[in-house]
Structure formats: structure tokens, C-alpha cells
N, C-alpha and C positions, 0 to 999 in steps of 0.2 A: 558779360557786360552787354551784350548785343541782347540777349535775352532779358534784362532791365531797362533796354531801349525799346524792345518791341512790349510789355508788357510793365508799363510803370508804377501799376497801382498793386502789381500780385505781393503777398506777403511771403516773407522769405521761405518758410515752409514751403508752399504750394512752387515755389521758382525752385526751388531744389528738388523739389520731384516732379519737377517738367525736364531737369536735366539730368537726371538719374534716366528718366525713362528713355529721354534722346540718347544718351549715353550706351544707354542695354538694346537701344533699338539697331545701334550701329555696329556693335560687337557681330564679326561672322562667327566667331565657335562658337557652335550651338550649347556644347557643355559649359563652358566658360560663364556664358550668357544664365545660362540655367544654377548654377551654380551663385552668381553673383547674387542673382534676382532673389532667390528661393532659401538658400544655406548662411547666407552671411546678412546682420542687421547692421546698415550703414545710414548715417543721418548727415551725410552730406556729400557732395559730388566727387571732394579728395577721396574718401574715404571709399567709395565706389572704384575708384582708378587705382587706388593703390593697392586693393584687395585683387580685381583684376590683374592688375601687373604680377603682383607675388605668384597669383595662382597659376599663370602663365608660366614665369618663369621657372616654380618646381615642377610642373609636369614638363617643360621642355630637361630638367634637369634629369628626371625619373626615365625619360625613354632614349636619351642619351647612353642610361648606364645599362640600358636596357639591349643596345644597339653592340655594345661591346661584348 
């Protein structure tokens, strides 16, 4: 919303991939980030978070069973 306030003429395309890229710019895992960017085709900024999140959560799940 605040990125339709600062930029009210961009078309929604172009505002979706200004928040993808803020989104990938703030991720610390480097793999994660690389992974999101490079391996997975997402055309909207849910779809970036949510793929993120899953991939987090099975490698938190993977070295978990890895620990045991």
C-alpha cells in the first residue's frame, strides 16, 4: 500500500517486481534468497513469501532430523 502511495502511476506489473526485489533484497539466507530468485517462477509478491516460507520451513525440518 505504501508502495502505491509512493509510486501511483507504476502498473501493477512493474509494482510487483519492485516488491519481489525489496522482498529478495531483505532475505539474510543467502541460499534461500538464491533459491527464491533463480529456481522458483513467482508472479506475485504472495507467491514469493509463501514459497520462501515452505522452503524454510523443510530445510529447518531436514536438519532437525539430521541433529537426531
Amino acid at each position: 500500500m505504501l508502495n502505491d502511495r509512493e509510486h501511483p502511476h507504476r502498473d501493477r506489473r512493474t509494482r510487483d517486481e519492485d516488491l519481489f526485489r525489496r522482498f529478495l533484497d531483505g532475505l539474510q539466507d543467502e541460499e534461500v534468497r538464491f533459491e527464491a530468485e533463480y529456481h522458483k517462477e513467482t508472479t506475485t509478491i504472495d507467491e514469493a513469501v509463501y514459497n520462501v516460507v515452505t522452503l524454510m520451513q523443510t530445510r529447518a525440518g531436514f536438519e532437525g532430523e539430521r541433529g537426531h
